[in-house]
C-alpha positions in Angstrom: 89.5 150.2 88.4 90.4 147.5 91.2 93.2 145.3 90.5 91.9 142.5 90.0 93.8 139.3 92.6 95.7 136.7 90.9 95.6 132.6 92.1 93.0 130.3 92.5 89.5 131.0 94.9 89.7 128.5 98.2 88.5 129.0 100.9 89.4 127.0 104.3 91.6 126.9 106.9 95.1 124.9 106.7 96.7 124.6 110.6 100.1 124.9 110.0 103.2 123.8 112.8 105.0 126.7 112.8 109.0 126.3 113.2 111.2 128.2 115.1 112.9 131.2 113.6 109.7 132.0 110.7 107.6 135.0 110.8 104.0 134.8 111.1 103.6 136.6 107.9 106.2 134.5 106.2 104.1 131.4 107.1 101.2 133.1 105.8 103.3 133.6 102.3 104.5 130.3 102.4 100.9 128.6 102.4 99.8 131.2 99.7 102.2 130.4 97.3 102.5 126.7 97.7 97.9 127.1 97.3 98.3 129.7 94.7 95.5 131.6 97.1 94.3 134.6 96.1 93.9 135.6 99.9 95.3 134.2 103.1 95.8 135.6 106.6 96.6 134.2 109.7 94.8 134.2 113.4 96.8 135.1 116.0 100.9 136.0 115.7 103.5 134.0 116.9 107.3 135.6 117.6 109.5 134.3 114.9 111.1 132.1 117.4 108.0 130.6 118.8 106.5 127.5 117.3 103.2 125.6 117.4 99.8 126.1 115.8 99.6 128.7 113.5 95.9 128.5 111.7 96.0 130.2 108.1 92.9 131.1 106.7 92.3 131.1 103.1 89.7 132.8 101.0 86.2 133.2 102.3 87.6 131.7 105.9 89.5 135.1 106.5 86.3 136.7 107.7 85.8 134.1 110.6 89.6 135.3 111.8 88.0 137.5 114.8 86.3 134.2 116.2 89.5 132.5 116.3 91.8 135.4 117.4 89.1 135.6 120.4 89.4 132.0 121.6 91.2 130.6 124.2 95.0 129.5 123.4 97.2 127.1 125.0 100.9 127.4 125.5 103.8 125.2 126.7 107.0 127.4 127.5 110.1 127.2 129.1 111.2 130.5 131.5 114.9 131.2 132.8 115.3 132.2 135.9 117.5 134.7 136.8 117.8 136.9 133.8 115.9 139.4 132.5 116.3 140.5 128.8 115.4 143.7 126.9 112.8 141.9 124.7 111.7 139.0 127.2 112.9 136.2 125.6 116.5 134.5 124.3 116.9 136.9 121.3 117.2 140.1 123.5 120.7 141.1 125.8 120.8 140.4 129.8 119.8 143.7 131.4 119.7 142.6 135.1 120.9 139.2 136.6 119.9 137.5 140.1 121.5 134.6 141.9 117.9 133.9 143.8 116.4 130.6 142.8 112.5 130.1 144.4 112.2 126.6 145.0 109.2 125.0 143.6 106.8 125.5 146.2 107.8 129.2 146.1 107.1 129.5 141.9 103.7 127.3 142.2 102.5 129.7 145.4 103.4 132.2 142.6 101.4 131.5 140.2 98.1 132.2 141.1 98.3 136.0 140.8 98.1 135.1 137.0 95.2 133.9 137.0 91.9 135.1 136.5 91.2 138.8 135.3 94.9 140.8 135.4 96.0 143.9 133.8 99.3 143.0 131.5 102.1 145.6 130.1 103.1 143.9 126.7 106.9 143.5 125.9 108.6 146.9 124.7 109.3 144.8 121.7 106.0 143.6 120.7 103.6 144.9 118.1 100.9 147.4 120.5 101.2 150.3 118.7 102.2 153.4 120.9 100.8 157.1 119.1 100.7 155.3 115.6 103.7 153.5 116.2 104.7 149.7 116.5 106.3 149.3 120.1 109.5 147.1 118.7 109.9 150.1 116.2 110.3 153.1 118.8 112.5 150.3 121.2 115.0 149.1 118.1 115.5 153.3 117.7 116.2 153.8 121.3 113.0 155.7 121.9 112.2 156.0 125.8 108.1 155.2 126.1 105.6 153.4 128.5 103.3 150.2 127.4 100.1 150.7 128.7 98.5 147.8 130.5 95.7 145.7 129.0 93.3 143.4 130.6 93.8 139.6 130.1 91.9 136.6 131.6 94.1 133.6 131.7 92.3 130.2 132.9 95.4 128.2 133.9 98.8 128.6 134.7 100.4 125.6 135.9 104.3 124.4 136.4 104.8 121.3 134.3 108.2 121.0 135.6 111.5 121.9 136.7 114.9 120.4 134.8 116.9 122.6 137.0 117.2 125.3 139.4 117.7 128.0 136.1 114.5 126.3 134.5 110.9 126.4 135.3 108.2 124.7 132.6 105.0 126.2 132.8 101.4 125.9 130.8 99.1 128.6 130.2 95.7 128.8 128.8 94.7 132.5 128.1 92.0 135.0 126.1 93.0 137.3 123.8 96.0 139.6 123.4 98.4 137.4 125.8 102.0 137.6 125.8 103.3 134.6 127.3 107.3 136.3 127.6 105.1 139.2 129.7 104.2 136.1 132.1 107.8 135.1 132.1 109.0 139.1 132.9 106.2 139.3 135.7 107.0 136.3 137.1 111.0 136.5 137.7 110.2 139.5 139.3 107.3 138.5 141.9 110.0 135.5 142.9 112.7 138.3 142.5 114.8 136.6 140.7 114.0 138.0 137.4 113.0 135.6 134.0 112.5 135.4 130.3 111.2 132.8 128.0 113.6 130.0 126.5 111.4 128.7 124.4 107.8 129.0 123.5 105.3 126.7 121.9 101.4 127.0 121.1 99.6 123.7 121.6 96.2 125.3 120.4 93.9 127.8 119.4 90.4 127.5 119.2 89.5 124.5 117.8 93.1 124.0 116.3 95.6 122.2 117.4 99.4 121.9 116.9 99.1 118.0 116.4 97.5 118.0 113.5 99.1 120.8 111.6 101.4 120.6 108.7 105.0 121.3 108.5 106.6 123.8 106.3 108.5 121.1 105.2 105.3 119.6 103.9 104.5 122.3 102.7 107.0 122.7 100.4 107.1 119.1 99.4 103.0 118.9 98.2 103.2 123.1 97.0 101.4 123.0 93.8 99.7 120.0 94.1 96.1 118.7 94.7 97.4 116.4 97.9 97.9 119.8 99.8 94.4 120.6 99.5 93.4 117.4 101.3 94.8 119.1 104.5 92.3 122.4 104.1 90.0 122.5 106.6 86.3 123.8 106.5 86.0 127.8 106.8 83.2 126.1 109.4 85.5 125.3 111.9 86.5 128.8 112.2 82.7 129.4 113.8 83.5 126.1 116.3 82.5 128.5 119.6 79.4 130.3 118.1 75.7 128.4 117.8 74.3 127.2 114.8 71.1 127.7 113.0 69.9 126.3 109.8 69.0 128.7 107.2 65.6 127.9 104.8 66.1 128.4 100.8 64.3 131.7 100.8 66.3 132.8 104.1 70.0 132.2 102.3 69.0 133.7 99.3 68.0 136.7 101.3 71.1 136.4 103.9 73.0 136.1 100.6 72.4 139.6 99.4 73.6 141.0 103.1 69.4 140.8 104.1 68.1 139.4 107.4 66.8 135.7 106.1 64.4 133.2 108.5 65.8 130.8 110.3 65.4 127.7 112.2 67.0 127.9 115.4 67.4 125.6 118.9 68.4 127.1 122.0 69.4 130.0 120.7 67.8 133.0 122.2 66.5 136.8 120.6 70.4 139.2 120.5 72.6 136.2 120.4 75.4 136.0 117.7 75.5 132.8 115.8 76.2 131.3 112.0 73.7 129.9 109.7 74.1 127.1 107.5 72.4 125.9 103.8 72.8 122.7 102.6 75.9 122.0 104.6 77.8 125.6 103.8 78.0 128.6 106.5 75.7 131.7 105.0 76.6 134.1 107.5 77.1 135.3 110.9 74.9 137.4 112.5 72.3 138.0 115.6 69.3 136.3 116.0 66.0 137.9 115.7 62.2 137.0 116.3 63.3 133.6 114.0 65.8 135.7 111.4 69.2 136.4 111.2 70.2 139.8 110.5 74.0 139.6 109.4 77.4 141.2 109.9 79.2 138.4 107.7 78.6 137.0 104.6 80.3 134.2 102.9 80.2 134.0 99.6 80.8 130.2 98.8 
């Protein structure tokens, strides 16, 4: 027999402001304790020493983590010229050094073969698995191996500014599976000058942003207490970038029980993926099909 969880059943989404020097699991622990959840996940890691949005999803809300893992992000970040490092970023050693400093014009002329549809290699310390294995594993051991590149479509890259001639500040809105210290890496060395990330911050994802998330300071403060559920969001706004279509009585019932249920639907057309709600509440997710939804997701609120 099943275990059966422990903690209270919520479901939601709390966008929490990640600090520097956290874990994305540890934030994920953090929120389930202070909620007493029974199940919490997070959508989208963030290196322990980056910071920004970091949306948690509780309960019922962790089966809508795809739709927010596949949005566009936004990033602010900082990249030192100059310097390249064995993990991309501050926390790694200097393995090659340059006394080449692109002036501005040079970086922004730069830029633009980063944008659009590029193939990426992922740091050697990341977590791409390589033959089983987590990449940062096989590089903390000394292993010699190759990172496959992967497709990425980032739809900005702009410089934001320039402190000083080490500095550059850059923004970046990308799809799926970025790393923003592999930007850094591939830029220093189109300007030939080499670069890692200084510092790192997400302003979005999706539909959440790193304004209005909670600090773990907060956190800790309300843990426990009904005023931290005031900041759950709706498992809804997890489906933000897929249609909706309303569900009728007999059609939740049936979409309920994993069936395809009727339902009414505007400008959606026959194939296309959408959610359906009842009486306020998503049902599912699913394609739409000669006026039913046949679905992949249920939610069981």
């Amino acid at each position: 027999m099943a275990r059966k969880r422990k903690g209270r059943d919520i479901s939601g989404w709390l966008v929490v402001d990640k600090p520097a020097g956290m874990t994305s699991t540890s934030v994920v622990n953090k929120v389930k304790w202070a909620l007493q959840a029974k199940k919490a996940g997070h959508a989208g890691t963030l290196d322990p020493e980056a910071t920004g949005v970091l949306a948690v999803a509780l309960g019922e809300a962790t089966k809508t983590v795809p739709y927010i893992t596949d949005a566009l992000k936004a990033y602010e970040f900082c990249v030192r010229l100059g310097q390249a490092t064995n993990t991309d970023d501050t926390e790694g050693e200097v393995i090659a050094q340059s006394e080449t400093r692109p002036d501005d014009a040079a970086i922004k002329a730069a830029l633009g073969a980063f944008v659009g549809d590029i193939m990426q290699v992922p740091p050697k310390y990341s977590a791409v698995k390589i033959d089983g294995q987590r990449a940062y594993k096989l590089a903390r051991d000394g292993e010699d191996f190759e990172v496959e590149a992967r497709p990425l479509w980032v739809d900005e890259l702009v410089m934001t500014g320039r402190p000083d001639a080490d500095h550059v500040l850059l923004e970046m809105i990308c799809g799926k599976g970025g790393y923003v210290r592999s930007i850094a890496r591939d830029l220093g060395k189109t300007l030939g000058c080499y670069g890692h990330v200084a510092w790192l911050r997400r302003l979005w994802s999706g539909p959440f942003e790193a304004k209005d998330g909670v600090s773990i300071e907060q956190i800790n403060e309300m843990a426990h207490s009904p005023e931290l559920d005031t900041y759950i969001r709706p498992l809804e706004e997890g489906l933000a970038d897929l249609p909706m279509v309303s569900a009728t009585a007999e059609g939740a019932a049936r979409l309920r029980n994993g069936n395809p249920g009727m339902v009414i639907a505007q400008g959606v057309e026959y194939g296309d993926e959408c959610w359906a709600a009842f009486d306020g509440h998503a049902v599912a997710v699913g394609r739409f099909k000669a006026g039913e939804l046949h679905p992949s997701r249920v939610f069981n609120l």
